[in-house]
Backbone as JSON, one array per atom type, in Angstrom:
{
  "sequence": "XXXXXXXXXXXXXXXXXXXXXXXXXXXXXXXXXXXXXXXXXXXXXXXXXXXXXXXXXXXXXXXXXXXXXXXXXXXXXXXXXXXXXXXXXXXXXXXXXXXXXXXXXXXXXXXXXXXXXXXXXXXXXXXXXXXXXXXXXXXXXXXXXXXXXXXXXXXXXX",
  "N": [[0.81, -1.2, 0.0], [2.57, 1.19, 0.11], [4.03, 1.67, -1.24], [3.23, 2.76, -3.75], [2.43, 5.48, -3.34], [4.84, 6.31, -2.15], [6.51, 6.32, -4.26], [4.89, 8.42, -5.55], [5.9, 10.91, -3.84], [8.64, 10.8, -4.71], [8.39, 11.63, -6.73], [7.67, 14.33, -6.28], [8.95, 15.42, -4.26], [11.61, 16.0, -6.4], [10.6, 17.71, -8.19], [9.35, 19.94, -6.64], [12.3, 20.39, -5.64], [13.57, 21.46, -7.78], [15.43, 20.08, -8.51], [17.54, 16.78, -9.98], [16.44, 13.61, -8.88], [18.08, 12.31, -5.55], [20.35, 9.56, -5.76], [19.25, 7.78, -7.54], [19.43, 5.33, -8.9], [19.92, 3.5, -6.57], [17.54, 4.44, -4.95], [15.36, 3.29, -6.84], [16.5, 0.34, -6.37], [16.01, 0.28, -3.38], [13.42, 0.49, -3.67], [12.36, -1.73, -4.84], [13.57, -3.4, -2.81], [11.67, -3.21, -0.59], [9.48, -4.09, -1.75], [9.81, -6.72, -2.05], [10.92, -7.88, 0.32], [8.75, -6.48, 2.16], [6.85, -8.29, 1.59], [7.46, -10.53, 2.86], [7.07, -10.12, 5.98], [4.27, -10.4, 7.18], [4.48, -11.98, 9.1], [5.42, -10.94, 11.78], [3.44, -9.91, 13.0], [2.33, -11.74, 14.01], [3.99, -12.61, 16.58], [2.99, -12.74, 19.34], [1.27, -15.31, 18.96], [1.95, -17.79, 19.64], [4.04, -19.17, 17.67], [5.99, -21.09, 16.32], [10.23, -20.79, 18.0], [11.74, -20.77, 16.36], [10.87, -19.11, 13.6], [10.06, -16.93, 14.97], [12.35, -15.4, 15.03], [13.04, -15.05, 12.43], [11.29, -13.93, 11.08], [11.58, -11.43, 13.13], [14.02, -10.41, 12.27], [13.4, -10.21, 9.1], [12.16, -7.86, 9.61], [13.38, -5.87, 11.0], [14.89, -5.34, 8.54], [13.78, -4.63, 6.52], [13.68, -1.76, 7.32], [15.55, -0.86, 6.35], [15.89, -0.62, 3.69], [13.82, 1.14, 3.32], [15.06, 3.42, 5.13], [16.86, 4.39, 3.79], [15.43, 5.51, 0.82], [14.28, 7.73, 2.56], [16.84, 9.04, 3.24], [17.57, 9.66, 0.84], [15.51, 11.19, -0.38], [15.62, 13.67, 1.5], [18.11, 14.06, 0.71], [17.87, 15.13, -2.03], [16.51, 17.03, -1.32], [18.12, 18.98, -0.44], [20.57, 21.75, -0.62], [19.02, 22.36, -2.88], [17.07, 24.51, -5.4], [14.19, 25.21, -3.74], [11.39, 25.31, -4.57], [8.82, 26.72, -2.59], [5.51, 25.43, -2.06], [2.39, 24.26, -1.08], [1.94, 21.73, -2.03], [4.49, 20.51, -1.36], [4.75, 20.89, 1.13], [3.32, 19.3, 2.66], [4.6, 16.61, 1.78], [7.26, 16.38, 2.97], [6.16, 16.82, 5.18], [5.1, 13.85, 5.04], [7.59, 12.48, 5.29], [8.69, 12.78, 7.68], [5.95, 12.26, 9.28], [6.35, 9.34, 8.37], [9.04, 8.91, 9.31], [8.35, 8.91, 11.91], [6.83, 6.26, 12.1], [8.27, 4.38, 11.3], [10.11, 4.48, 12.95], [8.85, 3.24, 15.15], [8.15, 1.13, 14.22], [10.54, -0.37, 14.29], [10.76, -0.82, 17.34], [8.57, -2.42, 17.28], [9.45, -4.65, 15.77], [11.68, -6.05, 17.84], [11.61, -8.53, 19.57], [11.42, -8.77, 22.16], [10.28, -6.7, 22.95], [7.76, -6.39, 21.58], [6.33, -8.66, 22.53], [5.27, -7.23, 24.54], [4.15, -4.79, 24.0], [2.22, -5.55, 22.46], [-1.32, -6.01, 20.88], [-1.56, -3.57, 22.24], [-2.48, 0.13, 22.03], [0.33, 1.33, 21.05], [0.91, 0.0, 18.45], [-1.45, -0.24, 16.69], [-1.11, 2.68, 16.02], [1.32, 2.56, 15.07], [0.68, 1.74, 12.89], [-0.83, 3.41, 11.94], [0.71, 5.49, 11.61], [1.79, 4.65, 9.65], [0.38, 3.65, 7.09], [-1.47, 5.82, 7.06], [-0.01, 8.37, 7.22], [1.65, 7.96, 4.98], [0.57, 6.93, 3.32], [-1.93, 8.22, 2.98], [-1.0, 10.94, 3.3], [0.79, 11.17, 0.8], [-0.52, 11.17, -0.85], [-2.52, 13.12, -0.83], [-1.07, 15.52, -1.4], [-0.42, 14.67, -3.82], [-2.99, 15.03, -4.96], [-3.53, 17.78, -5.02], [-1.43, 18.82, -6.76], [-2.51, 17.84, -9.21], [-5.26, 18.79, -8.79], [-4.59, 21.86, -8.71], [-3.08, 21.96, -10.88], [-0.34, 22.66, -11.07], [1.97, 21.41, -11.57], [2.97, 22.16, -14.49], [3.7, 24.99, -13.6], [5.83, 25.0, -12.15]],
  "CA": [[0.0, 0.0, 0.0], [2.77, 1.96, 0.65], [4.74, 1.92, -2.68], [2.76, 4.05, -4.67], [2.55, 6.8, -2.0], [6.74, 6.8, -2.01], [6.73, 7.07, -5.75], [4.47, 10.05, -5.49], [6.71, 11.16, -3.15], [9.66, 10.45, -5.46], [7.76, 12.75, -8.11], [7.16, 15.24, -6.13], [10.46, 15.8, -3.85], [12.57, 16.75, -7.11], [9.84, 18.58, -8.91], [9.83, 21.68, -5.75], [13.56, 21.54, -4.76], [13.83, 21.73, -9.03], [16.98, 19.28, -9.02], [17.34, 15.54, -9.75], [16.17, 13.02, -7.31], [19.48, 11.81, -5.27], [20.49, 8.55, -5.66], [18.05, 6.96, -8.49], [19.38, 3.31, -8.82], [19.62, 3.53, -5.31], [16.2, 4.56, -5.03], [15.08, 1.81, -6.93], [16.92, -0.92, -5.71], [15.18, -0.06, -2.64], [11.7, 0.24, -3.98], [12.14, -3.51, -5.37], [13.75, -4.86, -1.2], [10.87, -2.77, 0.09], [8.27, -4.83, -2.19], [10.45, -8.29, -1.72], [11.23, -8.12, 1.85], [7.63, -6.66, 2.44], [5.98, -9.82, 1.25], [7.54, -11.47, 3.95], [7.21, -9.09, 7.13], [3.93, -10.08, 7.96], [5.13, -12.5, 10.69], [5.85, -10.26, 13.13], [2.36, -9.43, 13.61], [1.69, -13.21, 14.78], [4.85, -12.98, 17.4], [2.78, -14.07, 20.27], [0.26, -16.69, 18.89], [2.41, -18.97, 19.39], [5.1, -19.62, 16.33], [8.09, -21.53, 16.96], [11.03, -19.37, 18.19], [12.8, -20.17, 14.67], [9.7, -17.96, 13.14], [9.77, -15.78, 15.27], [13.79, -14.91, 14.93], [13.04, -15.18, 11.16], [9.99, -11.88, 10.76], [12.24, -10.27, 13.88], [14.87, -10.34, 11.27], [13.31, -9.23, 8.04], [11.46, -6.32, 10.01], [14.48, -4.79, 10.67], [15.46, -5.53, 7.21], [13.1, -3.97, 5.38], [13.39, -0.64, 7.67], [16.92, -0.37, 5.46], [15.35, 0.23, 2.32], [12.87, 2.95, 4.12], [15.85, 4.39, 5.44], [17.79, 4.46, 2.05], [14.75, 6.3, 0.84], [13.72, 9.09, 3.68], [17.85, 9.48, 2.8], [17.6, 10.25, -0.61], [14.46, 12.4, -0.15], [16.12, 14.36, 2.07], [19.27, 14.15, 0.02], [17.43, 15.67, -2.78], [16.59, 18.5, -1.0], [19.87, 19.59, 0.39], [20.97, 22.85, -1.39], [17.72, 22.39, -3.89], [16.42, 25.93, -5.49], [13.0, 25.33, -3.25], [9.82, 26.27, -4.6], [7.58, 26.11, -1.39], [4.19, 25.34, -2.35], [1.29, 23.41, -0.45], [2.11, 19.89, -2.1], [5.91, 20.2, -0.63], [4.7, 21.11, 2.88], [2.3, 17.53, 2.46], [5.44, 15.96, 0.82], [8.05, 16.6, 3.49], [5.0, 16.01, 6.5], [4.71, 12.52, 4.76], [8.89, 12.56, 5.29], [8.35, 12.91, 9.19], [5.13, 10.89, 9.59], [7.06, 8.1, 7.98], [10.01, 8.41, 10.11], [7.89, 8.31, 13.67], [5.97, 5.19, 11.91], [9.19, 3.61, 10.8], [10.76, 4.19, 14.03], [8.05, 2.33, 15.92], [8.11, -0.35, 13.69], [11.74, -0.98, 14.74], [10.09, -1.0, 18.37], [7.43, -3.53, 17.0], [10.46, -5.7, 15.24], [12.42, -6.48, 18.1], [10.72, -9.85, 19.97], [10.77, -8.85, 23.73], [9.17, -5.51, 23.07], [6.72, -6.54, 20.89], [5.51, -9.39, 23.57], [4.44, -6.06, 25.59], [2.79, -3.96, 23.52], [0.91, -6.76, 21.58], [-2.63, -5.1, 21.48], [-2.18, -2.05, 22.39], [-2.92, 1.41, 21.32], [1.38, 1.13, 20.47], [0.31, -1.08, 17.36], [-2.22, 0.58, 16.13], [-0.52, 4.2, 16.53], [2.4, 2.36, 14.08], [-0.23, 1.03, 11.81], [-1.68, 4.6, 10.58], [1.37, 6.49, 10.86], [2.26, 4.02, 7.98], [-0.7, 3.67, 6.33], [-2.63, 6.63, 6.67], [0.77, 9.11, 7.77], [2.26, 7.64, 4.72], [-0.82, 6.5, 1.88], [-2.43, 9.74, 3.31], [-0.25, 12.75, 2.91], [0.91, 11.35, -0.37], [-1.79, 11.59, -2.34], [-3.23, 14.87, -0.77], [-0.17, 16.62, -1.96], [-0.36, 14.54, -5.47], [-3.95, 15.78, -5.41], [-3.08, 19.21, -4.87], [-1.1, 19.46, -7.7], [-3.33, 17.68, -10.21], [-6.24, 20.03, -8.95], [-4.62, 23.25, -9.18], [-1.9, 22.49, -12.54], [1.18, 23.62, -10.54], [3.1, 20.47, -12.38], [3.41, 23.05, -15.45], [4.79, 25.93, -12.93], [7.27, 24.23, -11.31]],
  "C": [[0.85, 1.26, 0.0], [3.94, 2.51, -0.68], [4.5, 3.11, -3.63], [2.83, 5.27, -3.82], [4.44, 7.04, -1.85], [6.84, 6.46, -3.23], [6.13, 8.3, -6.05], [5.54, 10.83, -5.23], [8.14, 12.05, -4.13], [9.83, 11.57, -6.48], [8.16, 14.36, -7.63], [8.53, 16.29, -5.48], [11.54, 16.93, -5.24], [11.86, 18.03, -7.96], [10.01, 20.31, -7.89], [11.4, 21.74, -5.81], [14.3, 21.67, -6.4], [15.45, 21.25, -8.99], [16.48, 17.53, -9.01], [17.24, 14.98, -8.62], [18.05, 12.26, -7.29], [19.6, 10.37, -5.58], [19.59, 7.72, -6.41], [18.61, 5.43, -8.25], [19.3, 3.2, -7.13], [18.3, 3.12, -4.6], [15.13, 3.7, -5.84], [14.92, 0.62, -6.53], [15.88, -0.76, -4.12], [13.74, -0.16, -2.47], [11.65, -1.3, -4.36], [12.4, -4.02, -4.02], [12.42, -4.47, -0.73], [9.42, -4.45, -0.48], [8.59, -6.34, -1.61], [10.15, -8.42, -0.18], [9.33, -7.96, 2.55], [6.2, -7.51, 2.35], [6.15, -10.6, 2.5], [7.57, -11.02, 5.34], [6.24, -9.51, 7.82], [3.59, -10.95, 9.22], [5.18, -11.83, 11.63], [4.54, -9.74, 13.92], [1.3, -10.99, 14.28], [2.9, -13.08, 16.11], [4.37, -13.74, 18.89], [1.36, -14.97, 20.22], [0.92, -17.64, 18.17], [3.43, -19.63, 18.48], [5.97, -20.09, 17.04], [9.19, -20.43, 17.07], [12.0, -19.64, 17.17], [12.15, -18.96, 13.85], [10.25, -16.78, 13.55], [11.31, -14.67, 15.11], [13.63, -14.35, 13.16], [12.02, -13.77, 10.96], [11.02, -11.31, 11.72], [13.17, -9.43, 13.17], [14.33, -9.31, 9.74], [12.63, -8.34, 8.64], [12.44, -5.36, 9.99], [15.23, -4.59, 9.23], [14.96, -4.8, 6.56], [13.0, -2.19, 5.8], [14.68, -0.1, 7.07], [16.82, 0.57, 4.24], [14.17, 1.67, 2.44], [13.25, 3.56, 4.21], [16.51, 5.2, 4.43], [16.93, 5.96, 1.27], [14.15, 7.74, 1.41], [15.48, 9.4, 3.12], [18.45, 10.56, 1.87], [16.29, 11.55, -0.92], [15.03, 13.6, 0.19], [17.54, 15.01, 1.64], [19.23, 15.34, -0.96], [17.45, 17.46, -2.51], [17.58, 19.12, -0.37], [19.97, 20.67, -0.77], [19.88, 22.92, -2.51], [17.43, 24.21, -4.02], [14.57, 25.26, -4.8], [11.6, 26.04, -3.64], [8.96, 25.58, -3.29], [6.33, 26.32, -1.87], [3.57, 24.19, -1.28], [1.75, 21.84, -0.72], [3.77, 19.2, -1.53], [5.55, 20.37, 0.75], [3.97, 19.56, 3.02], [3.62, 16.85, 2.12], [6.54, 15.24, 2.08], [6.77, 16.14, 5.36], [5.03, 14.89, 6.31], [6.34, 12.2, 5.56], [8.72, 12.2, 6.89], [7.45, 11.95, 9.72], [5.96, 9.33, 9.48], [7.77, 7.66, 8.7], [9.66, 8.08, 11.49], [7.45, 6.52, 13.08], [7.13, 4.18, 11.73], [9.87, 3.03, 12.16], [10.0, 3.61, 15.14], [7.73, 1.47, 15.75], [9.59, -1.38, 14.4], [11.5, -1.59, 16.28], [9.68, -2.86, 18.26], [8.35, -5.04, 16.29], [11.22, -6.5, 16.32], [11.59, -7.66, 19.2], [10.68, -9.64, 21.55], [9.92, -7.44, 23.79], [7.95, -5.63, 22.88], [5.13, -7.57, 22.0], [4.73, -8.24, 24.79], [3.77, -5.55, 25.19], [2.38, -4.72, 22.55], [-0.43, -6.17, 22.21], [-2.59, -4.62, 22.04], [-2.3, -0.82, 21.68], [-1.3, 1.13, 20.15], [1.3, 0.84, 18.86], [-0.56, -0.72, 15.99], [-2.08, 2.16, 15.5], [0.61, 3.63, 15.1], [1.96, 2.27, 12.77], [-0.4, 2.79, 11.02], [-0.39, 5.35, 10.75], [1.72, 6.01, 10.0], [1.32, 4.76, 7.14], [-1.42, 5.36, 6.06], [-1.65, 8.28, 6.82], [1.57, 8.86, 5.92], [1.28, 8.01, 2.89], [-1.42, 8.06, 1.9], [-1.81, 10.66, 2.69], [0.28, 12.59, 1.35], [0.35, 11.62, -1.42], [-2.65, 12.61, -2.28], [-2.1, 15.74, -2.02], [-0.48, 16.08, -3.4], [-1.91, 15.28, -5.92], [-4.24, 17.36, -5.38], [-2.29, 19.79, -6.13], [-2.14, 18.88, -9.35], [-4.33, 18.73, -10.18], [-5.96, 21.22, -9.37], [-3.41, 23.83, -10.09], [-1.19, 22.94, -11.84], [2.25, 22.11, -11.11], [3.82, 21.56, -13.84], [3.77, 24.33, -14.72], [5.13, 25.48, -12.29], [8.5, 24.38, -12.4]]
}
């Protein structure tokens, strides 16, 4: 779900700070571990019903794995915009919010990855709180800002 929303992203980043995005193969390569690795992640959300503790070493593992290629990404985002000529408009303030959301959601996943934490906050708010800053911190803000510029044509002034 979260792919398309960090190709928006992708779009949108180089389009305001009006320079290439940083690191393209880069930025790739980690859009393809993100998809790979995220096929197999969602183990970690069984950790205590019960799995054998090979399992459970095995999702503890690719969770943190896949928060590489996230990182790689928020990197290169951020890369991008380093010395960038900045046009600030509405769909970069959404763009760069997604940037932030992402990183609390990411960094509570790492939380949610490691196997004695997780046995604590299993059902609770914690969990849930990680869930939408993905999803809805992530799916959300990207596609306001992409709909922000489809509605009001600022792709042709940029």
């Amino acid at each position: 779900m979260i792919l398309p929303a960090m190709g928006a992203i992708s779009e949108i980043i180089p389009t305001f700070s009006q320079k290439q995005i940083f690191g393209y193969v880069a930025l790739i390569a980690s859009t393809m571990a993100i998809a790979f690795v995220g096929y197999l992640v969602w183990g970690h959300h069984m950790f205590t019903a019960g799995m054998s503790g090979t399992a459970q070493y095995f999702f503890s593992l690719l969770t943190f794995i896949v928060a590489i290629p996230s990182a790689i990404k928020v990197f290169n985002w951020i890369a991008t915009l380093y010395k960038g000529s900045i046009n600030v408009q509405t769909p970069l303030y959404w763009a760069v919010s997604f940037i932030f959301v992402f990183l609390i959601g990411g960094l509570s996943g790492l939380v949610l990855g490691a196997l004695a934490a997780d046995v604590h906050v299993h059902d609770t708010a914690f969990v849930v709180a990680h869930f939408h800053y993905i999803v809805f911190g992530g799916t959300g803000f990207a596609f306001c800002c992409n709909t922000l510029l489809v509605s009001k044509n600022l792709w042709t002034h940029v």
